[in-house]
N, C-alpha and C positions, 0 to 999 in steps of 0.2 A: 504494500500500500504506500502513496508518495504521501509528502508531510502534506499537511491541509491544516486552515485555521479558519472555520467556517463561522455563520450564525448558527449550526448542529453542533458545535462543536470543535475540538480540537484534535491532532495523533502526538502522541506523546513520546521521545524515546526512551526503549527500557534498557534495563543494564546488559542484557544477553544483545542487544544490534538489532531488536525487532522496533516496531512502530506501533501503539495502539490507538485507540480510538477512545478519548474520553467526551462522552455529550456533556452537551451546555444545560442549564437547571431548563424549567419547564413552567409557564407556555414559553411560544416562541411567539414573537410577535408576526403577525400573519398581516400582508398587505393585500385589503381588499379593494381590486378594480373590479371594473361591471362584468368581466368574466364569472370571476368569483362571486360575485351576489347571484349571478345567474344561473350557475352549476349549485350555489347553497338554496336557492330556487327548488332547482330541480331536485333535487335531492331530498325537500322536505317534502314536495308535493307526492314525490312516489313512495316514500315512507307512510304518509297518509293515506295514499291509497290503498295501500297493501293491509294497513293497520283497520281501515274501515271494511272491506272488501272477506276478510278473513272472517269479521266477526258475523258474517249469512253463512258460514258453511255450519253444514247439518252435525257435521262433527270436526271442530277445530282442530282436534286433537291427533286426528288423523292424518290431515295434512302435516303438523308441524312433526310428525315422527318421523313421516318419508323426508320432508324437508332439513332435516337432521339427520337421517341416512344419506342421502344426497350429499348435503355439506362434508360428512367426516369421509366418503368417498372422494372428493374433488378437492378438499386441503390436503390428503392423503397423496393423492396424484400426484401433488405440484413437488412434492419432498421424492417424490421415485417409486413411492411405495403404488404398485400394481396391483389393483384389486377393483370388479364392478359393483354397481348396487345391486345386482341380479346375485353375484354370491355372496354380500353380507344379509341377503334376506334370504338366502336359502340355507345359510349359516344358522340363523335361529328357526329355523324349523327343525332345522336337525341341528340340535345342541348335544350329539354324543357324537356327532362325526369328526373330521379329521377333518383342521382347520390350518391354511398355509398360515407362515406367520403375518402377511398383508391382509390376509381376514382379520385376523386376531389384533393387530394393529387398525384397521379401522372401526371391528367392535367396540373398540378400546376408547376410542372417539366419541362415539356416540356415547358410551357410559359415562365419560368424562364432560360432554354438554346438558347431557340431562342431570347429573349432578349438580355440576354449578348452579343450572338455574332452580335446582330444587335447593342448594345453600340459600341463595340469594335470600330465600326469604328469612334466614339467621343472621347472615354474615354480609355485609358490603364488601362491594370488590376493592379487593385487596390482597396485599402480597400473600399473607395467609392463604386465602381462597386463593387464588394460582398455585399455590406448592401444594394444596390438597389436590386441585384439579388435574398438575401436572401426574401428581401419585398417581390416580386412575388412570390416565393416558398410557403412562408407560408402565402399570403392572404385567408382571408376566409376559411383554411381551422383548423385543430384540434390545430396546433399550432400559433394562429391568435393572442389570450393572450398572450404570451410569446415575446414581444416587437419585431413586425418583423422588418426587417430591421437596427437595435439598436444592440451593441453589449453590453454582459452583464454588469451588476452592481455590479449583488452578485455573490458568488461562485457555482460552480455548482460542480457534482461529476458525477462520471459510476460506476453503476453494478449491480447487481438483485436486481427483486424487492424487496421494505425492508432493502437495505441497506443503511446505515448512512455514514458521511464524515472520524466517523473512522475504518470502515471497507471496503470503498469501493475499487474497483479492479483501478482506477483511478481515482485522484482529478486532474484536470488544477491548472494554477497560480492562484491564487486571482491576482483581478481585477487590480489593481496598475502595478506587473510584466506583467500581461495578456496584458497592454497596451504598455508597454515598447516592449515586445514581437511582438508585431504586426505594432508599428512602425519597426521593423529590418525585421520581416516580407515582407513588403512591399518593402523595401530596395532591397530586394534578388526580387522579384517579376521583379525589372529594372534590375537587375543583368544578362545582359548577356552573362558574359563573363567567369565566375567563375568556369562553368559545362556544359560539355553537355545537350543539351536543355533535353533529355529524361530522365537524370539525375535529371535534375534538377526538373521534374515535378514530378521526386518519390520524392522530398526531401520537395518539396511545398505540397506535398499530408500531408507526414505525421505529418510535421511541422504546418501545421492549424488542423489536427487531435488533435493533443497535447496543440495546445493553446486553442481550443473550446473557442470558445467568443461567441458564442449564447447560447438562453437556450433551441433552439430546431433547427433541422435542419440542425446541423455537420458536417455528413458522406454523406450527400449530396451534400452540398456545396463544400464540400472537394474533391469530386469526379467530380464535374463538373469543378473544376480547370481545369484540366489535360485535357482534351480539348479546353479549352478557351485558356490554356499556348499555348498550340498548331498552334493553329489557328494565334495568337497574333505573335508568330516567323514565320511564314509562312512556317512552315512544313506540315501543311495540311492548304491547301487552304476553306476545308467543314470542318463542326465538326463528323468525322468519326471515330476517335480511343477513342473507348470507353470499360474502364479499369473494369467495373462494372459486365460484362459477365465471366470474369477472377476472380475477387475478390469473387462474390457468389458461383463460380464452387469451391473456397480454401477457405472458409471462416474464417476456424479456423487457418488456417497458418496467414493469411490475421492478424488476432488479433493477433497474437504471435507474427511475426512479427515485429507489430507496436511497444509493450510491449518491445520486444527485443533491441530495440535503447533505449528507454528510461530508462531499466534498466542497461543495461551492454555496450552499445553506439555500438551498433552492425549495423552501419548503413549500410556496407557491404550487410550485408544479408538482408537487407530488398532491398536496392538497385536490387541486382539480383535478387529475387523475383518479383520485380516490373517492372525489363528490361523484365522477362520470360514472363509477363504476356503482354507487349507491343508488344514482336511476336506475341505472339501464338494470341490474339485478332486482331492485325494487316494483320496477313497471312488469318484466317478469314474472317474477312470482306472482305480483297479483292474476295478469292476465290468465297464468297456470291453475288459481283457485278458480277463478270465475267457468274456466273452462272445468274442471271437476266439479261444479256443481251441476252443469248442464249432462255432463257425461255419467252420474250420477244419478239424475233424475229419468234419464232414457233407459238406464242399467235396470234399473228397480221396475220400471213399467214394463219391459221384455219380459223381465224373470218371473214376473208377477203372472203373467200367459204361463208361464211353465209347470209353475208348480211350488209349493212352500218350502221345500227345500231345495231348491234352488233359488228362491228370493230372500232366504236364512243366509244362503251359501253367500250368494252377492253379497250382503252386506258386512261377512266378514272377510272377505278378498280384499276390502278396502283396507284393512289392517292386516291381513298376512293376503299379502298380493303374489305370491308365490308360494304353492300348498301343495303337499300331497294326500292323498285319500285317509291315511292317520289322522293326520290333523283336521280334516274336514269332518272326521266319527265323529271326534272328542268335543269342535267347536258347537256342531247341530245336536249333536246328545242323542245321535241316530245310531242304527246297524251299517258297519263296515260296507255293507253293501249298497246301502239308500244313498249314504255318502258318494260311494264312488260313481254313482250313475246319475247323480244331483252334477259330477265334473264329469262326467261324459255327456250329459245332455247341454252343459254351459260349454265344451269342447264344441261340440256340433254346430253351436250356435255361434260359435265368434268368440265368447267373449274370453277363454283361455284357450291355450295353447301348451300340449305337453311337448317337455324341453331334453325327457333323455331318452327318448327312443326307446326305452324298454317295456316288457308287460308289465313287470312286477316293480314296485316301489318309484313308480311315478311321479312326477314333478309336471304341476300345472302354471305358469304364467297367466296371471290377467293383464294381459296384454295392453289392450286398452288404458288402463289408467296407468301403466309402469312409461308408457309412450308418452305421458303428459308430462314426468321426468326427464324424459331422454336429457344427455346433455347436447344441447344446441345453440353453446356460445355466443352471444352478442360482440360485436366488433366495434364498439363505438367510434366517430370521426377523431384522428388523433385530435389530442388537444394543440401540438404542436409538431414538429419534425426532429424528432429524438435520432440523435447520434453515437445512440449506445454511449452517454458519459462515465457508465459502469466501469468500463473495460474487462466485465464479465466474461468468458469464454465462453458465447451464446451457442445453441445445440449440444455442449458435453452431457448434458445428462445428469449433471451433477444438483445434489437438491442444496443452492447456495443459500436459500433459504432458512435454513433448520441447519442440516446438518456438519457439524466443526470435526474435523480431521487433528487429533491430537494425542501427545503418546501414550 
């Protein structure tokens, strides 16, 4: 990393010949031109809408579960970790199967968001609650060694593999600043009066980016802010604005970016970046429920011509949208048999689809509403014409996000 003296901050040199990265306390002073009123604009209107929009569905609870399988599937992605929502929901139907560890690691996600928000109602977010959240995140699974819940000791660094603390593309503070850092941290976390909340949660994103205090599990934690802030101010009453759909569609802006504050204190442009992405994923999701409820309402009036168990069976596809004939006995409280022919008469008709070709122990998709997920990224107009000022090594595959290379 080259020396920098930024409004982010400063790199500092240490006694071994490396460079770190110490941030500046918090807020930062933000320069609003008519851009930015107009992205803070957009960005509250589509938080509005989503937040008004959600409160007609027939069961809220249902959306915001997939919407939280979603999310821990797509922050998961952007770190390397390979896994679909089609196998972390076919993961909990069968909870004695053999589970790769990017299952297990995005199980691990979802357990870790619906905790927080179930703290929330004890705890304000805060450092505590991050080191309980990050425990659940990373139990049991690949990064279970790397002291979960513990914020670091030693120093940590970012960038390909094989690179050392004096070449890497980003060193945090040693541990001494790193804690000073995270007391003012938390400061701004009560702060609510400094910034606009949607503001505020691009500035808490990238500001725990930059101080990294774990030695695994970063760009996750970091990302699951931004709903928890959310949630926490009562802008959304669910955890439904979920920035991770937006961040993986821009990846590489996404790291530039980040780079850009901390080099040249450009925190502007990450700002708008980050309001962009709070529309375009906010108008999203809503338009995603409004369409589940129409699809919802056609679902139930088909099945209702079919028969009682299969308009039983619909309505819990909406919560395990991928089932097999087991679990269909146990949900309708029918014989093995009414069950399966409740997903063979829903088979026939469209509304699932069996996914492994075999006779015995079958797997159904409902197709239809797992398609109202698909991931189909939004591209918003850049805000500007970005020059890569990361100097990231874009395509390596490396999750510079999250994960630190260190011995």
């Amino acid at each position: 990393m080259q020396p920098c003296h930024s409004r982010a901050g400063k790199t500092v040199p240490q006694g071994t010949g490396y460079l770190a990265f110490v941030p500046a306390t918090l807020p930062p002073h933000i320069a609003f031109d008519g851009e930015m009123i107009r992205l803070l604009s957009d960005a509250d209107i589509a938080l509005g809408r989503l937040a008004g929009i959600t409160e007609i569905l027939p069961n809220p609870e249902l959306f915001v579960a997939m919407y939280v399988r979603k999310e821990a599937v797509l922050s998961s992605q952007i770190e390397g970790i390979q896994c679909t929502l089609d196998e972390v929901l076919e993961a909990e139907i069968d909870e004695d199967g053999v589970r790769t560890r990017d299952i297990a690691d995005v199980v691990n996600y979802v357990d870790a968001m619906n905790y927080g928000m179930e703290r929330l109602t004890t705890l304000p977010l805060s450092l505590r609650l991050i080191r309980e959240i990050h425990s659940r995140l990373m139990a049991g699974v690949r990064g279970e060694h790397k002291d979960p819940g513990e914020f670091r000791k030693t120093q940590n660094w970012i960038g390909p593999q094989g690179a050392t603390l004096s070449n890497a593309a980003f060193v945090p503070p040693p541990v001494p600043e790193m804690n000073s850092a995270l007391a003012d941290f938390e400061q701004f976390l009560h702060d609510r009066y400094s910034l606009p909340v949607s503001i505020q949660c691009a500035v808490t994103h990238l500001q725990f980016e930059t101080i990294h205090p774990f030695l695994d599990g970063n760009g996750r934690i970091g990302r699951l802010l931004v709903p928890l802030m959310l949630h926490q101010r009562e802008v959304m009453a669910r955890p439904l604005l979920y920035i991770s759909h937006y961040l993986k569609a821009n990846r590489h802006e996404y790291y530039d970016r980040l780079m850009e504050v901390r080099v040249n204190g450009n925190w502007e442009g990450w700002v708008k970046f980050f309001l962009t992405g709070v529309a375009v994923v906010g108008h999203e999701a809503a338009d995603t429920a409004k369409r589940i409820v129409q699809f919802r309402s056609e679902a139930q009036q088909v099945a209702a011509r079919m028969g009682k168990p299969e308009l039983a069976l619909i309505d819990h596809l909406f919560k395990h949208p991928i089932m097999d004939a087991r679990t269909a006995e146990k949900l309708l409280g029918m014989t093995y048999a009414t069950a399966n022919n409740a997903l063979s008469t829903l088979e026939k008709a469209g509304f699932v689809a069996e996914t492994t070709g075999r006779k015995r122990n079958r797997m159904f998709r409902f197709q239809g509403y797992l398609q109202l997920f698909d991931d189909t990224p939004s591209r918003p107009p850049a805000i500007y014409d970005s020059k890569h000022p990361s100097g990231y090594p874009h395509g390596s595959g490396d999750a510079l996000g999250e994960e630190p290379f260190r011995p």
